[in-house]
C-alpha positions in Angstrom: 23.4 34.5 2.6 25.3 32.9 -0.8 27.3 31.5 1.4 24.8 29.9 3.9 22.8 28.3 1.1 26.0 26.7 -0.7 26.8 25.1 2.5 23.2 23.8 3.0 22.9 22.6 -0.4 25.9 20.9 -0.2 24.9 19.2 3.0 21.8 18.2 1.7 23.7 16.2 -1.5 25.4 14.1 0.6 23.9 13.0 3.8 22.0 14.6 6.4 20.1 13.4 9.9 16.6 15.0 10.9 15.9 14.1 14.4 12.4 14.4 15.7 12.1 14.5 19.4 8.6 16.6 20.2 5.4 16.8 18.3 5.4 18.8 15.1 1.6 19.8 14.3 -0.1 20.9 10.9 -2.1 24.5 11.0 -5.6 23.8 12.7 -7.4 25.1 9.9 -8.0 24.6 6.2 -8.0 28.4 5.9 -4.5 28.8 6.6 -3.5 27.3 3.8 -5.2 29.6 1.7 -2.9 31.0 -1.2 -0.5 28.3 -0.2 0.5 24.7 -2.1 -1.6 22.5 0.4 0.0 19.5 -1.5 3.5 20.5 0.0 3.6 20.3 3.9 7.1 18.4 5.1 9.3 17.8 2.0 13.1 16.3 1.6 13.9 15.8 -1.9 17.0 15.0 -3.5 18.8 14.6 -0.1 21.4 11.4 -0.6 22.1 9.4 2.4 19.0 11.2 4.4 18.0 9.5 8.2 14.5 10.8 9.9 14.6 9.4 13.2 13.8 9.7 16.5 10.6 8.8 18.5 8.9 11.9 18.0 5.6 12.5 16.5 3.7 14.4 13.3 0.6 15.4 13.6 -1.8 16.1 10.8 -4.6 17.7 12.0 -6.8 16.3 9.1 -10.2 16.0 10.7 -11.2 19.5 9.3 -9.9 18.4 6.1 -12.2 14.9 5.8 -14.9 16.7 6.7 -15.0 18.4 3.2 -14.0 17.0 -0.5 -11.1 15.1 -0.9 -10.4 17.6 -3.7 -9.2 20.1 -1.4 -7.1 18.0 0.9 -3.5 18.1 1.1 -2.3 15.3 -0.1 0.7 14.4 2.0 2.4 14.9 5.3 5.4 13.5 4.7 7.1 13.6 1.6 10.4 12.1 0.0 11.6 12.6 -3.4 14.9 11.4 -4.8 16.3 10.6 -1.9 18.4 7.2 -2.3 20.3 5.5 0.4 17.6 7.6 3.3 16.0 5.9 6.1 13.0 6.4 8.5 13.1 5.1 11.6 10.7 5.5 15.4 8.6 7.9 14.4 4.9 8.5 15.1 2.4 9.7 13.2 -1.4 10.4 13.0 -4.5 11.8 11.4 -2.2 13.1 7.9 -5.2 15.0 5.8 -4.5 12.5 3.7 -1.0 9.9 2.6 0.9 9.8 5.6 4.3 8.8 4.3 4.7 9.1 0.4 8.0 7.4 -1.7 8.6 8.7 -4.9 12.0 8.5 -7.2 14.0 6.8 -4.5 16.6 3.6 -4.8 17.3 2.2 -1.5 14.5 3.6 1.3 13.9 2.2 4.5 11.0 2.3 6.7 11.3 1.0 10.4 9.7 0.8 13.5 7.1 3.7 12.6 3.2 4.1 14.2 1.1 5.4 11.8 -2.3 6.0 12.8 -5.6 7.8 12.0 -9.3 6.7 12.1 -10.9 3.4 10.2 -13.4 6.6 8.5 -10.8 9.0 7.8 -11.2 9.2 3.8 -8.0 8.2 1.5 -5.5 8.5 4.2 -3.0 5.9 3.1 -0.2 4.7 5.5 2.8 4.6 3.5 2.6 5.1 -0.6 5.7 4.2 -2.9 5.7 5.3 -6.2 8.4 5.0 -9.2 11.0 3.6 -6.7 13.5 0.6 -6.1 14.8 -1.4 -3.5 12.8 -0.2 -1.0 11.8 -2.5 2.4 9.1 -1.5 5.3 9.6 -3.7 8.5 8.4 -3.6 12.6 6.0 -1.2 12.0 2.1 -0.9 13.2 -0.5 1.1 10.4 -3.8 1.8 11.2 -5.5 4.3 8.8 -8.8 4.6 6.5 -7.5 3.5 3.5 -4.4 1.3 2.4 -1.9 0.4 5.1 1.0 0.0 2.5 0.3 1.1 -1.3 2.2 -0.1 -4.0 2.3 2.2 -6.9 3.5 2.4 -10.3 7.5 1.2 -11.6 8.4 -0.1 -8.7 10.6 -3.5 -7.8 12.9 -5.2 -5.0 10.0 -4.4 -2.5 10.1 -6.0 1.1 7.2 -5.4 3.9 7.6 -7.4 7.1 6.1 -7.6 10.2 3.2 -5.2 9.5 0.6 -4.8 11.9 -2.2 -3.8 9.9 -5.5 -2.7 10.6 -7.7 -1.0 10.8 -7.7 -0.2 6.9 -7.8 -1.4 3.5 -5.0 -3.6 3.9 -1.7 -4.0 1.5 -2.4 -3.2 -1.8 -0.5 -3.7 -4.9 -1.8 -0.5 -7.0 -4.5 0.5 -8.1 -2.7 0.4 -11.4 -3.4 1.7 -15.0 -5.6 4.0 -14.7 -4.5 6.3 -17.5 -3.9 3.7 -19.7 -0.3 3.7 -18.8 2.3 1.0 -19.7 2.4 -0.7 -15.9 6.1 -2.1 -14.6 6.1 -3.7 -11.3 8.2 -6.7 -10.1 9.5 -8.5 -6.9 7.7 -7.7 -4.2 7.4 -9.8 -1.1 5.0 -9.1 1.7 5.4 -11.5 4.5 5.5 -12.3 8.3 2.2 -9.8 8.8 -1.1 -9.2 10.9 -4.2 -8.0 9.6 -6.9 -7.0 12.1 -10.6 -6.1 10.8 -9.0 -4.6 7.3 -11.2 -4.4 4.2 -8.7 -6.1 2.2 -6.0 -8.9 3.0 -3.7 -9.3 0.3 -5.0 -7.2 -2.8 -3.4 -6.7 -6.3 -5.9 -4.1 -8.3 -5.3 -2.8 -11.7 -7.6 -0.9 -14.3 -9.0 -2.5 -17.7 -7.6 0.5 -19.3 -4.3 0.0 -18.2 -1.0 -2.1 -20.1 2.5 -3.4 -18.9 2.9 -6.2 -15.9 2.7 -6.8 -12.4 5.0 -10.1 -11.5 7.0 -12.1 -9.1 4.5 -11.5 -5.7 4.8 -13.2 -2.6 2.5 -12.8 0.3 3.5 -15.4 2.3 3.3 -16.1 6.3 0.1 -13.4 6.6 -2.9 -13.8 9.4 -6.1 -12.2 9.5 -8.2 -11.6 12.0 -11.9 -10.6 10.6 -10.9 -9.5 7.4 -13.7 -9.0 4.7 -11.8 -9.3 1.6 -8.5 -11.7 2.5 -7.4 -12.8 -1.0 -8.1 -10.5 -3.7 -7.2 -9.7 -6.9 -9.3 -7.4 -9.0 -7.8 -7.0 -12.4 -11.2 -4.6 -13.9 -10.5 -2.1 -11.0 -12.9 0.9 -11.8 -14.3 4.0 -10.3 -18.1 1.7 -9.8 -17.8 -1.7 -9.0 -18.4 -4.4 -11.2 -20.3 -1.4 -13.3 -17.6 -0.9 -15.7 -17.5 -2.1 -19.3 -15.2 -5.2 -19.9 -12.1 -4.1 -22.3 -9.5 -6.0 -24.5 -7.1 -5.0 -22.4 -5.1 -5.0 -19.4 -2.4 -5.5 -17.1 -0.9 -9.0 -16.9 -0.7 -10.4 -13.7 1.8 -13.2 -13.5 4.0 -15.8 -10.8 1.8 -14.6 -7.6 2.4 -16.7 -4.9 0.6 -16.8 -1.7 1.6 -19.6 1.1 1.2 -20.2 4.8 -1.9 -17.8 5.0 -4.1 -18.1 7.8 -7.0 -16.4 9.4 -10.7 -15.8 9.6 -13.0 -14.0 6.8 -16.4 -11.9 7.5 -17.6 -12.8 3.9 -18.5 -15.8 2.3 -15.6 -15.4 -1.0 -12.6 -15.3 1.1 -10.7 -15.9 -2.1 -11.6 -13.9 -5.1 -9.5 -13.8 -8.5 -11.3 -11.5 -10.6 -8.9 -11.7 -13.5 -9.1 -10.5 -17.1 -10.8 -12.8 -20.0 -8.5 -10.8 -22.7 -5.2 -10.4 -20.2 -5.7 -13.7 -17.8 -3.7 -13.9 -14.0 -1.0 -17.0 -14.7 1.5 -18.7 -12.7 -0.9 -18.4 -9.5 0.1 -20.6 -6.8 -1.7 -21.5 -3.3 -0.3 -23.2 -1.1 -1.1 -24.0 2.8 -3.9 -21.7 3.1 -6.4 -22.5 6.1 -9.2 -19.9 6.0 -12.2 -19.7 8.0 -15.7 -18.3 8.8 -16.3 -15.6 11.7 -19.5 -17.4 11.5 -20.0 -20.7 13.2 -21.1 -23.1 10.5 -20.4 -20.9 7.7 -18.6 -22.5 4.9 -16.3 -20.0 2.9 -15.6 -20.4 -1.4 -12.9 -18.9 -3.5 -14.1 -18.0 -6.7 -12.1 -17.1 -10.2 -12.5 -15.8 -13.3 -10.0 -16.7 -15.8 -6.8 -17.4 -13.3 -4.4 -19.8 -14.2 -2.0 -21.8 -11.5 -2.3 -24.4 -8.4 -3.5 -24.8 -5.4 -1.4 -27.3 -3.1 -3.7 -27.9 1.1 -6.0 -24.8 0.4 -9.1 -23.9 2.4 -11.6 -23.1 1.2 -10.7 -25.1 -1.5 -9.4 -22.9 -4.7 -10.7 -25.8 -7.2 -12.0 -22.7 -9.4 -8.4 -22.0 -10.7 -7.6 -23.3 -14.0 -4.7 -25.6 -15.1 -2.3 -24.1 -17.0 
């Protein structure tokens, strides 16, 4: 036995292929995981050089799960910790309890040519999360789930998502960030070439007053919606009640955002909303070819901005509420 688990371990530290072919399905029951770590369902961690592939699928089984508090779901399907230089590629999955694919600790990840999907009403069931990781890129890939398609997370930078299908779901969001008070580090990310289809959210950057630190150097860029309520958004007093939260002297400073060759239709009248801090202001914002429109016939959409600094270069609606820096 010794023997057998120095040679796995050993295998595991330098590179290793999982190849999913059938259907692997979660226990039908929230009772079966009683006495168990229901946080802890498929786990790789600290597997170098790691490939999941295959065009197989993983099946949550979370309905019994939404049906009760999110504070007894599990909280992942699939996990990944530490592993650098690992890949996932043609894999299928749908209804995780709740994050379908969760990052965490990893330089150099790949995501490719995945389906993730689970209902628009399935509570906090995130597509893909990445958290405290670097160099990471998600490409060719459909997400359709009842929270965030992509979620950006805490220290993270060298982030590339392309070709997304998103929707339906709360779109690609950049955090929620801060929370805890916590000094914030997040740089280069790029989201581009993307379709959103009846998402709550478009592009979305949301940290908490509470929070410190940066989030810089964002591109969305080359992005359709289709009936999106919330296209451009950043919400920099992110709280647990909506616009209900005490304004602080702090924040997280949002800077050199760019968003360019954005296109699409909006279901609300602010398709462009930069709800930036008066104490930590958005700067370096720049807009440029943005054509959005009504789902309305002969509804006329407005951006609107609170203390955001940058440009606006063929925007529509017109972002004339940004100011010059």
């Amino acid at each position: 036995m010794k023997a057998f688990v120095e040679a796995w371990d050993a295998a595991c530290a330098t590179s290793s292929t999982s190849r999913i072919s059938g259907t692997i399905v979660a226990p039908n029951s929230t009772s079966l995981w009683d006495g168990r770590d229901a946080s802890q369902w498929m786990i790789f961690k600290d597997v170098k050089g790691l490939k999941v592939d295959g065009f197989g699928c993983i099946d949550g089984r979370g309905k019994p799960w939404w049906d009760q508090s999110c504070r007894y779901h599990p909280k992942l399907a699939l996990k990944f910790v530490s592993c650098n230089g690992s890949s996932v590629m043609n894999l299928k999955m749908t209804n995780s309890a709740q994050t379908h694919i969760s990052v965490t600790a990893c330089n150099g990840f790949r995501i490719q040519n995945v389906e993730i999907h689970s209902p628009g009403n399935s509570p906090n069931t995130d597509g893909i999360h990445f958290q405290a990781s670097h160099h990471l890129s998600v490409t060719d890939s459909t997400i359709s789930t009842g929270d965030d398609c992509i979620s950006i997370g805490d220290y993270l930078s060298n982030i590339k998502v392309s070709n997304i299908a998103c929707g339906p779901g709360h779109g690609i969001s950049i955090g929620s960030l801060g929370k805890s008070g916590n000094y914030v580090r997040v740089k280069n990310i790029r989201v581009s070439n993307s379709i959103f289809n009846g998402t709550t959210n478009g592009a979305r950057i949301k940290t908490w007053q509470v929070g410190r630190g940066y989030v810089k150097n964002v591109r969305f860029e080359n992005l359709v919606f289709h009936s999106v309520k919330n296209p451009i958004i950043i919400d920099q007093n992110y709280c647990d009640i909506r616009d209900a939260c005490e304004e602080k002297e702090s924040g997280v400073g949002i800077s050199n955002v760019v968003y360019k060759d954005i296109y699409g239709t909006s279901t609300t009248k602010i398709a462009i909303d930069l709800n930036c801090s008066r104490w930590v202001p958005c700067t370096g914002i720049l807009m440029d070819s943005i054509h959005l429109t009504s789902t309305q016939a002969g509804t006329q959409l407005n951006a609107q901005c609170t203390s955001a600094y940058g440009r606006q270069i063929n925007v529509l609606p017109p972002a004339s509420c940004l100011l010059e820096e």
